[in-house]
One Martini backbone bead per residue (centre of mass of N, CA, C, O) as a GRO file, in nm:
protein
  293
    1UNK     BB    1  -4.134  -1.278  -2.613
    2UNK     BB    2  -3.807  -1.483  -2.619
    3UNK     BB    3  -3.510  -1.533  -2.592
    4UNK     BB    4  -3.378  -1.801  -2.776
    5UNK     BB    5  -3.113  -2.007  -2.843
    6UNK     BB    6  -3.210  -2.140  -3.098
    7UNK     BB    7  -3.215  -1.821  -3.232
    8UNK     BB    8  -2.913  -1.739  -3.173
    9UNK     BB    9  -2.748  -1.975  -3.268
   10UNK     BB   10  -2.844  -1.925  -3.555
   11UNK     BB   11  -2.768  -1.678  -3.585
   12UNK     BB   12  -2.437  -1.695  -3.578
   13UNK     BB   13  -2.431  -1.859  -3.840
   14UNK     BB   14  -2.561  -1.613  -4.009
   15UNK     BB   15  -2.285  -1.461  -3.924
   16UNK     BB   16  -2.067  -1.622  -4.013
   17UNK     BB   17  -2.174  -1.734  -4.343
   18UNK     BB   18  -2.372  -1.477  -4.440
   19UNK     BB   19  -2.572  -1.714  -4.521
   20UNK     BB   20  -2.842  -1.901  -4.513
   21UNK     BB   21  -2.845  -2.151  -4.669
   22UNK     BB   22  -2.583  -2.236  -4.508
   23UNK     BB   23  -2.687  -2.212  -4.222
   24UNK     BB   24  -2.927  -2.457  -4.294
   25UNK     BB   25  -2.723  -2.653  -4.365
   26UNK     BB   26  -2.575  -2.668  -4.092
   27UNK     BB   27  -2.851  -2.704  -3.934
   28UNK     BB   28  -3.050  -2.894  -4.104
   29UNK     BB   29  -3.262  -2.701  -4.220
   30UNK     BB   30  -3.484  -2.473  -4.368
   31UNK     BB   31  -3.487  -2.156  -4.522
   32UNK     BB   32  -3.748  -2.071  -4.329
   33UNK     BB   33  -3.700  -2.133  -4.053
   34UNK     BB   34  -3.436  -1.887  -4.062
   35UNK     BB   35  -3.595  -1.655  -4.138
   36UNK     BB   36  -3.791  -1.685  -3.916
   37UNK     BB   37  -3.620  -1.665  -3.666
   38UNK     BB   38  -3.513  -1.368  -3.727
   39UNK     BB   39  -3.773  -1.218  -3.776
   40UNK     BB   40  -3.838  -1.265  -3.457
   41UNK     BB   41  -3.595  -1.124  -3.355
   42UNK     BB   42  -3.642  -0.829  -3.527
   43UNK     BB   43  -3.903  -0.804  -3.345
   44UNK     BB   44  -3.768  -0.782  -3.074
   45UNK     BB   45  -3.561  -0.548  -3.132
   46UNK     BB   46  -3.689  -0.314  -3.367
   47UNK     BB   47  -3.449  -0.419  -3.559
   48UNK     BB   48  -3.247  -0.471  -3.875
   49UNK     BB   49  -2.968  -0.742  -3.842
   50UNK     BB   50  -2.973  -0.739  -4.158
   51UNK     BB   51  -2.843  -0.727  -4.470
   52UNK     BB   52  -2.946  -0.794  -4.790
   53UNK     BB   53  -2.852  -0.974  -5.039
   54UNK     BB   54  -2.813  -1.193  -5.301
   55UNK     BB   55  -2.555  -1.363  -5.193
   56UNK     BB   56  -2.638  -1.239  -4.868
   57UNK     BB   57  -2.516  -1.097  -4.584
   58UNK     BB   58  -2.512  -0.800  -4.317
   59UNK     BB   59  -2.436  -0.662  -4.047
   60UNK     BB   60  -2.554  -0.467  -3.835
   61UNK     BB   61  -2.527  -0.288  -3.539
   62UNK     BB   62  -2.715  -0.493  -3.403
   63UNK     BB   63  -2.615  -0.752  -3.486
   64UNK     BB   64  -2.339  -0.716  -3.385
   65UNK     BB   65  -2.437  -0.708  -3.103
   66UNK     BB   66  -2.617  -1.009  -3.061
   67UNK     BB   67  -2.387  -1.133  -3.126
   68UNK     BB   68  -2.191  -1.077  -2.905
   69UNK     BB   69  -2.401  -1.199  -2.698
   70UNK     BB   70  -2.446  -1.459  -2.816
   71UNK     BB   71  -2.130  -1.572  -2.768
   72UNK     BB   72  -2.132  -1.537  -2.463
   73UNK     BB   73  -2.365  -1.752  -2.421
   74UNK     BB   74  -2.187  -1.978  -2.542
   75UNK     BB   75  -2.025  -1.991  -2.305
   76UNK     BB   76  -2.113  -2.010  -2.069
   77UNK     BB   77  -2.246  -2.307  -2.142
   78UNK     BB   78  -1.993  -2.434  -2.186
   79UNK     BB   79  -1.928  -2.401  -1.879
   80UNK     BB   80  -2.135  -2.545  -1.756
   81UNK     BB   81  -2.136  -2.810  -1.853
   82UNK     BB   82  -1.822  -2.879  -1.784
   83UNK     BB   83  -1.930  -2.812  -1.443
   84UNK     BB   84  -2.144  -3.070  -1.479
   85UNK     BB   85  -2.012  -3.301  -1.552
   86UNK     BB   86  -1.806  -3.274  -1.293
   87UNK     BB   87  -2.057  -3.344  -1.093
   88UNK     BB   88  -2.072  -3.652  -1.268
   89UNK     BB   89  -1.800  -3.733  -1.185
   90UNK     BB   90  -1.725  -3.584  -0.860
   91UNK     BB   91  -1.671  -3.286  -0.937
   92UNK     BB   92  -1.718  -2.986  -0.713
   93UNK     BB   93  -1.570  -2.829  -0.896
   94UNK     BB   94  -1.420  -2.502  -1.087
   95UNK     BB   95  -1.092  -2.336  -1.103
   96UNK     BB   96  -0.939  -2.043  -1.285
   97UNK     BB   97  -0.606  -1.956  -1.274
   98UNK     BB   98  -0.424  -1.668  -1.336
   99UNK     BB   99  -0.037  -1.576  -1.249
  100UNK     BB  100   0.218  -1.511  -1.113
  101UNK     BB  101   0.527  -1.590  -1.010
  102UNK     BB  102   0.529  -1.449  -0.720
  103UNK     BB  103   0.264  -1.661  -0.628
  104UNK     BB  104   0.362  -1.920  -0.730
  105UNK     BB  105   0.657  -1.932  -0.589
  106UNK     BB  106   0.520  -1.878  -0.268
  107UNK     BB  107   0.161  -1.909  -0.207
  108UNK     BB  108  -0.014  -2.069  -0.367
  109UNK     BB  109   0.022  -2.360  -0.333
  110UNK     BB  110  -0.041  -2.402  -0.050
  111UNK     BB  111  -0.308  -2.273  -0.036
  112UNK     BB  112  -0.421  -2.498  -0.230
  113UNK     BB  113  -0.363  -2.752  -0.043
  114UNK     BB  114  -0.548  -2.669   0.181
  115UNK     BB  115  -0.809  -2.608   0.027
  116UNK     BB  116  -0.816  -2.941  -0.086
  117UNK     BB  117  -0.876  -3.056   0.194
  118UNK     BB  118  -1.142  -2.915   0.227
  119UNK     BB  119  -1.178  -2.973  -0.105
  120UNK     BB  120  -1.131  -3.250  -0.295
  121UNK     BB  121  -1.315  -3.204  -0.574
  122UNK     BB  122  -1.168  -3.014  -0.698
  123UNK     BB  123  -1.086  -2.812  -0.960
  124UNK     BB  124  -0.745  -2.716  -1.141
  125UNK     BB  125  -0.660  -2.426  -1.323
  126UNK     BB  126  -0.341  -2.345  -1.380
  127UNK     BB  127  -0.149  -1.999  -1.480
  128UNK     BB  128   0.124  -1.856  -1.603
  129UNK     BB  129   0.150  -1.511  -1.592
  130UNK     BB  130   0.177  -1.186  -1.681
  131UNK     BB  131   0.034  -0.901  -1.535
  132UNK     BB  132  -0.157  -0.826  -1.799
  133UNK     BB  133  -0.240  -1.129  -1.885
  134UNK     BB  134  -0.381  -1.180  -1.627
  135UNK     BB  135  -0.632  -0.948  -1.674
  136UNK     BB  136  -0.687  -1.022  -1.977
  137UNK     BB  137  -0.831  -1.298  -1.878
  138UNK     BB  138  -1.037  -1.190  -1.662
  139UNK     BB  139  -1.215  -1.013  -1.831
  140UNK     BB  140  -1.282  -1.232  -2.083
  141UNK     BB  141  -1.298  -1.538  -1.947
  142UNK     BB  142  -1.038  -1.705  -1.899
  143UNK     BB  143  -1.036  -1.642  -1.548
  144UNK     BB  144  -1.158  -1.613  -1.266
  145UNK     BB  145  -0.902  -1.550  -1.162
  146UNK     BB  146  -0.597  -1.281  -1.050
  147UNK     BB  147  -0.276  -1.275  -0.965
  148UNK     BB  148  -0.110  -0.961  -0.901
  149UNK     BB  149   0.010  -0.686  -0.921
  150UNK     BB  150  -0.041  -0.358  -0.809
  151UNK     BB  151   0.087  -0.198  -1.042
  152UNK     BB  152  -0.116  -0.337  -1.226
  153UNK     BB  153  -0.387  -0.270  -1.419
  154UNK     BB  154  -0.636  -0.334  -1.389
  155UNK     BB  155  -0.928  -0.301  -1.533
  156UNK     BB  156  -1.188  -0.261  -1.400
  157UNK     BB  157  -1.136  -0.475  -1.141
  158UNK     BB  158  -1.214  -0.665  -0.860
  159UNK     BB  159  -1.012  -0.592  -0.607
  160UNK     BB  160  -0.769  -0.786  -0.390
  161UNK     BB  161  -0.581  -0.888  -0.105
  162UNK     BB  162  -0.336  -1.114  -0.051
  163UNK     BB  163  -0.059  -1.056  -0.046
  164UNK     BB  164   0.355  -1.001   0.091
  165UNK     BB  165   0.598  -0.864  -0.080
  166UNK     BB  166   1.002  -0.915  -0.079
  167UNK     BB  167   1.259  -0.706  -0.237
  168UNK     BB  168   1.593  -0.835  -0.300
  169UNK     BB  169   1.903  -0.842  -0.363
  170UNK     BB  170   2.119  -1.041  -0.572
  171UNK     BB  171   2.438  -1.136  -0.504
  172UNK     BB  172   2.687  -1.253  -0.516
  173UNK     BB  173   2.950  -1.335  -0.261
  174UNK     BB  174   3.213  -1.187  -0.438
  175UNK     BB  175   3.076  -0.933  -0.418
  176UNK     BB  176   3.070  -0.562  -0.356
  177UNK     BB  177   2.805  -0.612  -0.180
  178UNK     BB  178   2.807  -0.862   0.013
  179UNK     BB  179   2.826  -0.746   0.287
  180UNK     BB  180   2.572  -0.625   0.295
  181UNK     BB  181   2.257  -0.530   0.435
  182UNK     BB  182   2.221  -0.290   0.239
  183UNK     BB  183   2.051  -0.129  -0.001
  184UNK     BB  184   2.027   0.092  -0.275
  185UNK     BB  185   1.925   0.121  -0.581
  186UNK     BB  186   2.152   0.341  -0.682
  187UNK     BB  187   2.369   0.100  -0.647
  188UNK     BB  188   2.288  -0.078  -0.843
  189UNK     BB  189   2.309   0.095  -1.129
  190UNK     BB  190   2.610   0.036  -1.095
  191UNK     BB  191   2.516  -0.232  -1.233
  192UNK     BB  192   2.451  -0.537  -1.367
  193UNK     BB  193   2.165  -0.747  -1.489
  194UNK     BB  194   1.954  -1.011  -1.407
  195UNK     BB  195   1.624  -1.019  -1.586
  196UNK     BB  196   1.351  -1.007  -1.697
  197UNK     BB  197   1.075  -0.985  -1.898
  198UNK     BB  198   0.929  -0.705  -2.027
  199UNK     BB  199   0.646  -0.822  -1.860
  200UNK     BB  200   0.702  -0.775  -1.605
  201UNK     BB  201   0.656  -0.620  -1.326
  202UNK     BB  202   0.944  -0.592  -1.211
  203UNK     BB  203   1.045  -0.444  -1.435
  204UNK     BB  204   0.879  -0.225  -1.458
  205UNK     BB  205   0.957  -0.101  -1.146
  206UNK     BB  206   1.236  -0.069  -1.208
  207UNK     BB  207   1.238   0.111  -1.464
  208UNK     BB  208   1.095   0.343  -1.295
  209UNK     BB  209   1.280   0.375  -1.089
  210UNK     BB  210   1.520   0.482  -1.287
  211UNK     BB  211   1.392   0.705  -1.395
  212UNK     BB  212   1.362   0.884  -1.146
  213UNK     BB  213   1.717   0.875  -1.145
  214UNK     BB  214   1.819   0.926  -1.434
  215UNK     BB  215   1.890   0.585  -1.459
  216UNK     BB  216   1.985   0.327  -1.628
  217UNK     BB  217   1.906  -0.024  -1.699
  218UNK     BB  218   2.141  -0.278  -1.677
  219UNK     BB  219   2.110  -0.537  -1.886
  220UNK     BB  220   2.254  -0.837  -1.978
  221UNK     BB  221   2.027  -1.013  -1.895
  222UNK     BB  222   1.711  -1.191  -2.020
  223UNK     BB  223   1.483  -1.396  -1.803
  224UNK     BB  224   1.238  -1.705  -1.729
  225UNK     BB  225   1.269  -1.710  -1.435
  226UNK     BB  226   1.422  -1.738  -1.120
  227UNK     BB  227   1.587  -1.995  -1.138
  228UNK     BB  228   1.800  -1.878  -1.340
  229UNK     BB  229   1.885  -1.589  -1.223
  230UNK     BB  230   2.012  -1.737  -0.977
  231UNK     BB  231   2.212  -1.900  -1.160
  232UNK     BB  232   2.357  -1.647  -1.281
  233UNK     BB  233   2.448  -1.481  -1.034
  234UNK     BB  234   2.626  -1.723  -0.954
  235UNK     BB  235   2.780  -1.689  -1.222
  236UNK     BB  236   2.875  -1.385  -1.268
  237UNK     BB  237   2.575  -1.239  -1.441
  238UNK     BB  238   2.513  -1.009  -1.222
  239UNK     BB  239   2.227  -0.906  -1.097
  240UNK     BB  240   1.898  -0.890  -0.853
  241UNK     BB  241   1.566  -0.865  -0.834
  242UNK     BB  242   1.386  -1.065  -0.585
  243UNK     BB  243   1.235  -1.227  -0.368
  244UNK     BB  244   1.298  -1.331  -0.095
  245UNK     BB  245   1.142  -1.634  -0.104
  246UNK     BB  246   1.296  -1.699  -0.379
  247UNK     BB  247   1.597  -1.713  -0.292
  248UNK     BB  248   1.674  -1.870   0.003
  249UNK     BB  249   1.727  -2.136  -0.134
  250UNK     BB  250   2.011  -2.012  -0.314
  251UNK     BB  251   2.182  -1.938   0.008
  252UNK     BB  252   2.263  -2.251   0.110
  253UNK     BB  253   2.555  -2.242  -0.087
  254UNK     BB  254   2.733  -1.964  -0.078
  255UNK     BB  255   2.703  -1.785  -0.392
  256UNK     BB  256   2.405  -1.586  -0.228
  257UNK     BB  257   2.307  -1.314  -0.164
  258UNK     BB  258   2.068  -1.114   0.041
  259UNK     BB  259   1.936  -0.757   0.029
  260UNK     BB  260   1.761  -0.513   0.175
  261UNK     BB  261   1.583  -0.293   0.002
  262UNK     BB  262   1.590   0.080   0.050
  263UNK     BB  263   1.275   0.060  -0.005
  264UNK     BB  264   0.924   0.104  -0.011
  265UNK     BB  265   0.863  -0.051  -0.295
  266UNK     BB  266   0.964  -0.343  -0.191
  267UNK     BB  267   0.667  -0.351  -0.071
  268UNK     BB  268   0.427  -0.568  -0.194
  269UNK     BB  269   0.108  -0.608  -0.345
  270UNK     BB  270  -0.101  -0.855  -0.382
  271UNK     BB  271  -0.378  -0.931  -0.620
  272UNK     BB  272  -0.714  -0.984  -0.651
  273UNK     BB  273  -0.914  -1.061  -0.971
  274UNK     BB  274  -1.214  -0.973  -1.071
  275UNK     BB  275  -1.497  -0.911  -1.190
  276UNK     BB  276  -1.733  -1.045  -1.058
  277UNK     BB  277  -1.815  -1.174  -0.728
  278UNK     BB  278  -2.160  -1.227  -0.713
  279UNK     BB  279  -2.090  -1.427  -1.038
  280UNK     BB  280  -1.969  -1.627  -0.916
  281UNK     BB  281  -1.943  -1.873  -0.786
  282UNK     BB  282  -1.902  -2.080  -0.509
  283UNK     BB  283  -1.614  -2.162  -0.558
  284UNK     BB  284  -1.490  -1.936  -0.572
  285UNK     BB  285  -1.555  -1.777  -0.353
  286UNK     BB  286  -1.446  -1.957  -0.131
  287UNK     BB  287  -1.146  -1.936  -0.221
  288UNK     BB  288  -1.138  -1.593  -0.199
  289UNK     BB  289  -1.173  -1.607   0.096
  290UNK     BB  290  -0.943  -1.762   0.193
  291UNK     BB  291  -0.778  -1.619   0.074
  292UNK     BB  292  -0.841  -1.322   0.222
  293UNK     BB  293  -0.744  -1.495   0.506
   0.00000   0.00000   0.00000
C-alpha cells in the first residue's frame, strides 16, 4: 500500500482540529471512515501518528513530521493546479522571482521584456524584497528564483551569477568633494549620508566597511527606494553610495555627480539563488539559463 492523497488530506484535517469528530464533519465522512484512513496511516509509517485522549488527540513526534511533508505536498499540488489552470487559459508557465532594487532597478526589466519576446505566454509575478527576504522567500517556496547580492549568505541554496554593478559615491554638485574623479571610502566617512534602510544588502556593505576602518557611518536619513535617495542628495541632505546605472538617470539635472569609489568592493556581483535546479519547472529552467547567458 501507498500513501495516497485524500488520506493524507484528512491527517491534516485531524491534525489541524485535534479531534476525529471534527474532522470527519469538516471532511463531511463518518468517524470510522476517518480512523480507518488514520489507523491505514500508522500501519504504513510502522508508528503511531496521534496520541489519542478523552476529547480529542495530538501528534506524536512521526505524526509532526508526516503533517510536516503532508502540507508541503498540498501546496505543491496547490502550485501544479494554478500552473495547469494557466496552461488552459493559454499562459504556457509560471515564474515567481523575488529580488533586490539593485537588480530590479537595472537589469531585470530589460531582461525580462527580452525574455517574454520569445516566450510571450508565460506569466511573471515579480516582487522587491531586500536580500534576506529574498533569499527566505526562494528556501521556502515562495519564489521560483532570487536574486541578491553576493554578500548575502545564500543558506544552502544553489547559486549562480547574474550580472555585475558598480557601486559609486553620489554628492551634490556643490559638494566639497565633486570636483573629484575618485574617492576612497575612508573620505566618504566624514560626511553625513542619505542610507538605505536597515535591511538592505548596501546597508550592510557600508557598516561592514566602516568597521574595518573603525569609523562609524553616520546615516543623516534612511530611506527606500534609490529614486528619492538621489533626490535627497540632490537636496543637499547627505551623500549616497549607490550603483552606478542606478545614479546616471539623475546626474543629467547638473544637481549631482557621481564619483568612483576607489574600493574593489566597490564591484559587486549579484546572484541567482534557486532551491534545486533540476527540480525546477522547464520554464523556470528556461529563464535561469537565458539570465545566466
Amino acid at each position: 500500500m501507498r500513501y495516497d492523497l485524500t488520506s493524507l488530506e484528512l491527517f491534516a484535517s485531524v491534525a489541524e482540529e485535534k479531534n476525529l469528530t471534527k474532522a470527519a464533519r469538516r471532511k463531511h465522512l463518518a468517524v470510522s471512515a476517518v480512523s480507518k484512513r488514520i489507523a491505514e496511516l500508522e500501519s504504513l509509517a510502522g508508528s503511531p501518528l496521534l496520541v489519542r485522549y478523552a476529547r480529542g488527540v495530538d501528534l506524536t513526534p512521526a505524526g509532526q513530521s508526516l503533517l510536516h511533508y503532508a502540507r508541503q505536498m498540498q501546496h505543491t499540488l496547490s502550485l501544479m493546479q494554478e500552473e495547469l489552470a494557466g496552461y488552459a487559459a493559454g499562459v504556457k508557465g509560471h515564474v515567481r522571482i523575488h529580488a533586490i532594487t539593485s537588480a530590479l532597478a537595472q537589469f531585470l526589466p530589460g531582461d525580462i521584456e527580452r525574455f517574454a519576446t520569445d516566450y510571450p505566454q508565460i506569466k511573471f509575478d515579480i516582487e522587491e524584497r531586500v536580500g534576506s527576504a529574498v533569499v527566505g522567500a526562494v528556501a521556502d517556496g515562495h519564489a521560483d528564483l532570487g536574486i541578491f547580492a553576493e554578500q548575502t549568505p545564500s543558506h544552502g541554496l544553489q547559486v549562480f551569477p547574474y550580472r555585475q554593478d558598480e557601486l559609486v559615491a553620489v554628492v551634490p554638485a556643490t559638494h566639497a568633494l565633486a570636483r573629484r574623479q575618485k574617492v576612497r571610502f575612508d573620505t566618504l566617512l566624514d560626511y553625513e549620508f542619505v542610507g538605505p534602510h536597515l535591511d538592505s544588502s548596501v546597508h550592510a556593505l557600508l557598516t561592514a566597511q566602516a568597521k574595518q576602518r573603525g569609523k562609524p557611518l553616520r546615516p543623516r536619513i534612511r530611506i527606500s527606494g534609490f529614486d528619492c535617495m538621489c533626490k535627497l542628495v540632490a537636496a543637499q541632505m547627505g551623500i549616497a553610495v549607490l550603483p552606478r546605472a542606478v545614479a546616471t538617470p539623475y546626474l543629467r539635472g547638473g544637481k549631482l555627480r557621481a564619483l568612483t569609489l576607489a574600493e574593489p568592493w566597490a564591484t559587486r556581483t549579484l546572484m541567482i539563488g534557486v532551491r534545486q535546479l533540476e527540480t525546477l519547472p522547464p520554464t523556470v529552467r528556461s529563464l535561469i539559463g537565458y539570465l545566466r547567458g
